[in-house]
N, CA, C and O of each residue as an XYZ file, in Angstrom:
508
protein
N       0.822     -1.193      0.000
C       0.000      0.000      0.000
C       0.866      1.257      0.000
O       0.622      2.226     -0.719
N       2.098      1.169      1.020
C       2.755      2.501      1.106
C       3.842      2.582     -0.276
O       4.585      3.546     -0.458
N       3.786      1.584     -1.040
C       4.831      1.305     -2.408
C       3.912      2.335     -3.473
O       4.417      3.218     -4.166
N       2.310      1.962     -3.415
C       1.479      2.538     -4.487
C       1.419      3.832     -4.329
O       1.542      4.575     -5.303
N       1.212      4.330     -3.017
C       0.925      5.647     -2.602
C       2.469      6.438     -2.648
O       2.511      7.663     -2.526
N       3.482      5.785     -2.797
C       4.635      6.651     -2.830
C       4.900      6.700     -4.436
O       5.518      7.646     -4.923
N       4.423      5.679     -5.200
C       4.510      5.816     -6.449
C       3.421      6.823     -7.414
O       3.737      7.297     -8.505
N       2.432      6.965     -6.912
C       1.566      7.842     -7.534
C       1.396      9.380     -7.113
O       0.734     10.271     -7.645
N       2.067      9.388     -6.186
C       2.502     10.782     -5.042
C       3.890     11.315     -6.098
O       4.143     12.467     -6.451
N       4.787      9.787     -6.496
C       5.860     10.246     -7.497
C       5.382     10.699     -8.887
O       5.957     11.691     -9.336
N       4.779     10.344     -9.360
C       3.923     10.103    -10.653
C       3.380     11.734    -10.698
O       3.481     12.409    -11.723
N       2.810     12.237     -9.465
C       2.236     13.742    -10.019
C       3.445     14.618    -10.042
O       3.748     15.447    -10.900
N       4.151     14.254     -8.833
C       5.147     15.356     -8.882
C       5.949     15.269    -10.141
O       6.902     16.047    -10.092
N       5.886     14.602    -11.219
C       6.530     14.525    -12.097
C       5.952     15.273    -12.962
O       6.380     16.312    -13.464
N       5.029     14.775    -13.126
C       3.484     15.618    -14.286
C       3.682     17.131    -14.571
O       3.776     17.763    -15.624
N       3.719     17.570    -12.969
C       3.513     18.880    -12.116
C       4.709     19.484    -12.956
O       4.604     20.459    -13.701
N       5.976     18.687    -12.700
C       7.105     19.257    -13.106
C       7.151     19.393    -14.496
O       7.639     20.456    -14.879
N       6.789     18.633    -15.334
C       6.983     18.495    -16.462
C       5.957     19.616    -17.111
O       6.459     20.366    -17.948
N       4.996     19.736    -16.890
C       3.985     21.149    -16.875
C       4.275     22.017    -16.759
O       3.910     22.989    -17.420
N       5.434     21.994    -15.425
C       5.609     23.723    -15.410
C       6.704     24.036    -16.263
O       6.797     25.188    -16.687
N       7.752     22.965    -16.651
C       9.200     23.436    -17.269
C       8.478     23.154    -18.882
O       9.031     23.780    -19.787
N       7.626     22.512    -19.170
C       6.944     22.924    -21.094
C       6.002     24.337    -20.828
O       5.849     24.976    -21.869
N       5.418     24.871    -19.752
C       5.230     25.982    -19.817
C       6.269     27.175    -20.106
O       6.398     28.026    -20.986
N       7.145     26.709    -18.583
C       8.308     27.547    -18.795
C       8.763     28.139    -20.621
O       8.800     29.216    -21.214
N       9.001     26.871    -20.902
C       9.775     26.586    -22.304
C       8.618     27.468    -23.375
O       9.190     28.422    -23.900
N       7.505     27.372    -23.689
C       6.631     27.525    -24.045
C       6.740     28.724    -24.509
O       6.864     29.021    -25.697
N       6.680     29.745    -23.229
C       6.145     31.058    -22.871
C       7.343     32.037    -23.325
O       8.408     32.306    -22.768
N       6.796     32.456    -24.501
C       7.333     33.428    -25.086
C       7.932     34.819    -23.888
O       7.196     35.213    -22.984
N       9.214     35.343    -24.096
C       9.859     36.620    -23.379
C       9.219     37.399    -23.918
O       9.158     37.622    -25.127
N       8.626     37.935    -22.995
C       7.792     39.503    -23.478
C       9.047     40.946    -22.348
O       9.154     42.128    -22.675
N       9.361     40.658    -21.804
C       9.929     41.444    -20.941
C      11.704     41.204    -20.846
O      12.189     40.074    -20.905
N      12.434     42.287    -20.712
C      14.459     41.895    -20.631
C      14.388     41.564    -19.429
O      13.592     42.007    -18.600
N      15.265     40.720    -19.260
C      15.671     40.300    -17.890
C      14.914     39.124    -17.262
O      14.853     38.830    -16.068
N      14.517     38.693    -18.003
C      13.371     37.141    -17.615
C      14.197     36.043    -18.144
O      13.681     34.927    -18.086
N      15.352     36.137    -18.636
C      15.914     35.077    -18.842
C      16.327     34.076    -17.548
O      15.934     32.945    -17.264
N      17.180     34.876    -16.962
C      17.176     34.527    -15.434
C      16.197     33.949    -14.689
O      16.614     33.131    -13.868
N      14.476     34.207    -14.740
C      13.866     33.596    -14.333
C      13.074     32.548    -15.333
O      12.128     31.879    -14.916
N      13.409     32.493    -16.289
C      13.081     31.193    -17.233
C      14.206     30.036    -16.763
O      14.013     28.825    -16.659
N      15.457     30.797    -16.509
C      16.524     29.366    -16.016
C      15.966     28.911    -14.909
O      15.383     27.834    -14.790
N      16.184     29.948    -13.863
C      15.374     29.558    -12.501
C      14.171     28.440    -12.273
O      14.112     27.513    -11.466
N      13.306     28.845    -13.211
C      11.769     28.287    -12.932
C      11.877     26.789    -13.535
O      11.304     25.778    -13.127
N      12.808     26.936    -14.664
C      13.073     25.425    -15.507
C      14.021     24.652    -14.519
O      13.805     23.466    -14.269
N      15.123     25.369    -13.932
C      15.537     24.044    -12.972
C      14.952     23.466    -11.953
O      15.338     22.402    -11.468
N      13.651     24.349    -11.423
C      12.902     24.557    -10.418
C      11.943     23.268    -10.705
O      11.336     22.742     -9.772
N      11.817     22.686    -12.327
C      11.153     21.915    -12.684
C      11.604     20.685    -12.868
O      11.040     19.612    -12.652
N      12.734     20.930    -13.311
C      14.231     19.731    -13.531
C      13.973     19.095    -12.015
O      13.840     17.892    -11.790
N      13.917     20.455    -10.750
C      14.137     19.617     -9.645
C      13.254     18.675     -9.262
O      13.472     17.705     -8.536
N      11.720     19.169    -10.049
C      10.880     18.627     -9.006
C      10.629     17.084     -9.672
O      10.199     16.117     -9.043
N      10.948     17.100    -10.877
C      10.539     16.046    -11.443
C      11.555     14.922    -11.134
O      11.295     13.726    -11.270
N      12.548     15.339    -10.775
C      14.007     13.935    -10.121
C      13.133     14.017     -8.394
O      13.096     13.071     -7.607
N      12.711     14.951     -8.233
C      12.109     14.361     -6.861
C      11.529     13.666     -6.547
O      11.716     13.067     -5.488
N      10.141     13.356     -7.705
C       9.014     12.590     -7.825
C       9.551     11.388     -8.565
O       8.909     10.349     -8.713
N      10.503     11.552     -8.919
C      10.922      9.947     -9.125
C      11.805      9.874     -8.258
O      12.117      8.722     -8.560
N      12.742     10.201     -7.118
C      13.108      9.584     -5.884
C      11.823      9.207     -5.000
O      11.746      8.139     -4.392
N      11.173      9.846     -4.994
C       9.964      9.737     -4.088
C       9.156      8.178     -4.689
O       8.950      7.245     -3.911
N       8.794      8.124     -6.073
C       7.945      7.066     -6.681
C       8.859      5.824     -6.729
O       8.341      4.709     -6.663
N      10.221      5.967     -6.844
C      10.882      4.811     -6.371
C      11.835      4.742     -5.247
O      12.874      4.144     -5.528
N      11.759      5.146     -4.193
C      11.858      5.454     -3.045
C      11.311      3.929     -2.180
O      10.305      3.314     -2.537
N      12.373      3.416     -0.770
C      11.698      1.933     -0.360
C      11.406      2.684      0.902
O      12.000      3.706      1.243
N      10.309      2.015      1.663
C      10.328      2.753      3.272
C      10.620      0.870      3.771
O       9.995     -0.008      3.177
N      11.409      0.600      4.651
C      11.980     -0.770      4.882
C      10.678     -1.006      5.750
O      10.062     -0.070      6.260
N      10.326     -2.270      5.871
C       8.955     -3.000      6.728
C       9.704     -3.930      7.660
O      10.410     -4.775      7.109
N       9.670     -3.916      8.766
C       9.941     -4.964      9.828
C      11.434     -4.750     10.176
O      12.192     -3.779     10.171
N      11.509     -5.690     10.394
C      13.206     -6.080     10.899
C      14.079     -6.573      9.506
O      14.093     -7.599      8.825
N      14.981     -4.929      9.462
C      15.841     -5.376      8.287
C      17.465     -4.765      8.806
O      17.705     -3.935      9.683
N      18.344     -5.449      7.989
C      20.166     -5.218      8.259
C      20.042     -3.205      8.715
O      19.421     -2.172      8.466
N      20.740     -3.570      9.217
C      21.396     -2.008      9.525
C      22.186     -1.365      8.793
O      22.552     -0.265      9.206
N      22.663     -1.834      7.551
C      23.416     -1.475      5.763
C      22.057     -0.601      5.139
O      22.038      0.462      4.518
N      20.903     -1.532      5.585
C      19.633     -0.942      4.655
C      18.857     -0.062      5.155
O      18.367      0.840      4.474
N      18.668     -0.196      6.277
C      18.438      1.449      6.986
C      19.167      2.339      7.179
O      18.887      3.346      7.829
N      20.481      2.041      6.504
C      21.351      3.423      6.558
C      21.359      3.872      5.071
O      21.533      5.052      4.767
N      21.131      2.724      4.001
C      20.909      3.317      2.776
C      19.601      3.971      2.908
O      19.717      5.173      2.670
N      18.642      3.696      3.141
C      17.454      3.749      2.984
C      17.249      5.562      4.039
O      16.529      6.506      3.716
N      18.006      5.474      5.050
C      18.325      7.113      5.544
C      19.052      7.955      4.663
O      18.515      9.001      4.301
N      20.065      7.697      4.305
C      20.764      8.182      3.379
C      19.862      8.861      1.764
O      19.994      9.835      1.022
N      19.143      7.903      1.842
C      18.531      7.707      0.049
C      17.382      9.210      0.894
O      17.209     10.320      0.389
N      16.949      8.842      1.881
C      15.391      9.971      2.293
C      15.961     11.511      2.611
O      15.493     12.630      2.398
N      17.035     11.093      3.144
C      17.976     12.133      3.309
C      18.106     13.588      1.868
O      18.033     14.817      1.881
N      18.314     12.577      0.856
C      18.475     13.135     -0.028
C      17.612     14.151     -0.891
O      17.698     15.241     -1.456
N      16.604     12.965     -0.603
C      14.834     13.488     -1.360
C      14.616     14.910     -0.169
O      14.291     16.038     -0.538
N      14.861     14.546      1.160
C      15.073     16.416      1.933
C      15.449     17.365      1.362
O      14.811     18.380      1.085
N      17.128     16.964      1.013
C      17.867     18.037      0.895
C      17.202     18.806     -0.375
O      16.880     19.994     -0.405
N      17.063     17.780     -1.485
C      16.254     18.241     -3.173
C      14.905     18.925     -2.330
O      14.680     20.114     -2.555
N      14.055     18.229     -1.416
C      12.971     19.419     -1.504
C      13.707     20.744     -0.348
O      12.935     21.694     -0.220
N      14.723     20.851      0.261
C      15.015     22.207      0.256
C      15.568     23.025     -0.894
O      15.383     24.227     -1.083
N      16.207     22.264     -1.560
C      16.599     22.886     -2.979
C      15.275     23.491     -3.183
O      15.023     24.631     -2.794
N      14.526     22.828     -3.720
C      13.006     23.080     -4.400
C      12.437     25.122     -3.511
O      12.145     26.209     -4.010
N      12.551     24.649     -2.237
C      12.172     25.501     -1.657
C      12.978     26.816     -1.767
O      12.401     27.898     -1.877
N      14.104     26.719     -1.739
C      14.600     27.631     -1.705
C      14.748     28.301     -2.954
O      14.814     29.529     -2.909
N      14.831     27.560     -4.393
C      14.453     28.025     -5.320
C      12.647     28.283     -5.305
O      12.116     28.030     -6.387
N      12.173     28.520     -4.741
C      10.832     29.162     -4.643
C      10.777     30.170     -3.783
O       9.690     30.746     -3.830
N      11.922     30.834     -2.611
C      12.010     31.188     -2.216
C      12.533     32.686     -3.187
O      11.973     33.778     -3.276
N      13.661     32.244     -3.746
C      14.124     33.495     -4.760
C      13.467     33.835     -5.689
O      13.371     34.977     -6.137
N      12.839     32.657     -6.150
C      11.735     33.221     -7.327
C      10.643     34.239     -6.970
O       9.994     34.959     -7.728
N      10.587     34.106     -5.406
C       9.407     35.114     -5.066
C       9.962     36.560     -4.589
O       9.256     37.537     -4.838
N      11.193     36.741     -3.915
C      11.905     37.592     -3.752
C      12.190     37.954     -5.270
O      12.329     39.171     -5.140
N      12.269     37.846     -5.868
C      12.958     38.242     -7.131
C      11.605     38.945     -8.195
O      11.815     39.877     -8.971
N      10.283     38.293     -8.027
C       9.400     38.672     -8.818
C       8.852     39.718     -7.838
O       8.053     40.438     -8.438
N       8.975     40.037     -6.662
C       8.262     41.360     -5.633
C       9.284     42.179     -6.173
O       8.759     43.183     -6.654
N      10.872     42.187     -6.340
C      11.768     42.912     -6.365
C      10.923     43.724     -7.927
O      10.374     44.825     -7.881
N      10.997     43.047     -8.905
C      10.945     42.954    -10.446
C       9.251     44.189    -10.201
O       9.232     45.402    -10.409
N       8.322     43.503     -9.826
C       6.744     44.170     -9.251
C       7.028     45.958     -8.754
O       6.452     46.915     -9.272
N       7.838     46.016     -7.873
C       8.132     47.151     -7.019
C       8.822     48.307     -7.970
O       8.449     49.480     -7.980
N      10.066     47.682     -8.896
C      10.801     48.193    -10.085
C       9.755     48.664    -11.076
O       9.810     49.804    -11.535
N       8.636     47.656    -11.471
C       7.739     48.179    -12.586
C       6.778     49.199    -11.631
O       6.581     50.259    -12.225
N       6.375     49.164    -10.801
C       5.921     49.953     -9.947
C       5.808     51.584    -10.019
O       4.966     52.447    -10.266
N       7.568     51.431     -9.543
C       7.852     52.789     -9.510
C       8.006     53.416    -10.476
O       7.676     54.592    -10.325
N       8.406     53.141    -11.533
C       8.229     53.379    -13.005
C       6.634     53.976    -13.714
O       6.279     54.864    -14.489
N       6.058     52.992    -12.989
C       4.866     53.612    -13.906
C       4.347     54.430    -12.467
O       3.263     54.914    -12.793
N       4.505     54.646    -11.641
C       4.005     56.017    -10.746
C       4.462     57.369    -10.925
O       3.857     58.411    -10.674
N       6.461     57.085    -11.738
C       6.768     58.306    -12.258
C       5.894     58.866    -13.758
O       5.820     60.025    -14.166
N       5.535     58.117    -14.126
C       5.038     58.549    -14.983
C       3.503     59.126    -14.885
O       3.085     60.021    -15.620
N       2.817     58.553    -13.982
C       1.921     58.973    -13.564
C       1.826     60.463    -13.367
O       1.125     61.390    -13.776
N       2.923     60.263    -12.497
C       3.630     61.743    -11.776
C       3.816     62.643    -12.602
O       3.517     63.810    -12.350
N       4.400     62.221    -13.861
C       4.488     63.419    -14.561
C       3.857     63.748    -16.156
O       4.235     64.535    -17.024
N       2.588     62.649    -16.099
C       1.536     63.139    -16.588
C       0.656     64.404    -15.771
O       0.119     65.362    -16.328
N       0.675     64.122    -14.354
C      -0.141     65.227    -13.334
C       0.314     66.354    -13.634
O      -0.487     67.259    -13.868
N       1.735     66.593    -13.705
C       2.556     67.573    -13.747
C       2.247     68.565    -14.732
O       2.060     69.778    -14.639
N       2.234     67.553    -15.956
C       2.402     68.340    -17.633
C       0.769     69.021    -16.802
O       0.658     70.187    -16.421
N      -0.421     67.869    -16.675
C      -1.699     68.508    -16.707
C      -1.735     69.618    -15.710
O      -2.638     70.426    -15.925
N      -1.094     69.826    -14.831
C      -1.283     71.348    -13.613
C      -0.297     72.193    -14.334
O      -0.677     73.353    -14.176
N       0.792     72.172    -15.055
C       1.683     72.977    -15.824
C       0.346     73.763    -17.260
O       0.281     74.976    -17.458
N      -0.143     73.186    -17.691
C      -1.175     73.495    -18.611
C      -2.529     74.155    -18.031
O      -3.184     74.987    -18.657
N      -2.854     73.677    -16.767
C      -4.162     74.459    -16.199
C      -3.104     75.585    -15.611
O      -3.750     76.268    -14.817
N      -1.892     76.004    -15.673
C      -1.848     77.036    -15.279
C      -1.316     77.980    -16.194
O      -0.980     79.146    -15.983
N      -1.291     77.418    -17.074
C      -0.827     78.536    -17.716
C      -1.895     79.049    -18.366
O      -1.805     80.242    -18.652
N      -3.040     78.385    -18.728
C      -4.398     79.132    -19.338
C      -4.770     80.020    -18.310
O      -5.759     80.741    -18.444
């Protein structure tokens, strides 16, 4: 039971991944500087999809087994951790990085705002 459920738990995270990095791939650059987050988001997908296959073939040991195989078997879970902190932490910059990118377009279009107001009170005063 816990073989099927770790295999079909592997099976989406793969899907998932593979979805988001043919999106990634997909999605035309409309904006400079998105290259960086097209690499980002595609390894972000690379990662998740080697995860879901550590995870879908992944053993959890049953009963009384050698102490070689619960140290592989720590070792092996160990790993699938460290990849989902990878994962995380590349989700971590991706979000720092797109507020950074948000705040930049931001202020940009408020100066301009700004000095549309400007031109328009420069013109009501001079009539």
């Amino acid at each position: 039971m816990h073989s099927y459920l770790l295999m079909a738990f592997g099976a989406l995270l793969v899907l998932v991944g593979l979805a988001l990095g043919i999106h990634e791939i997909r999605n035309p650059i409309r904006l400079s500087g998105l290259i960086s987050r097209r690499r980002r988001r595609t390894l972000g997908a690379t990662v998740l999809c080697v995860l879901g296959g550590m995870i879908g073939n992944g053993k959890i040991p049953q009963g009384v087994v050698p102490k070689e195989v619960l140290m592989n078997s720590a070792y092996y879970w160990l790993g699938v951790m460290l990849l989902t902190l990878v994962l995380v932490g590349l989700a971590i910059w991706d979000t720092l990085e797109g507020v950074r990118a948000l705040n930049a377009h931001l202020d940009v279009a408020e100066g301009r705002e700004i000095q549309k107001l400007q031109q328009h009170l420069a013109q009501a005063d001079s009539r």
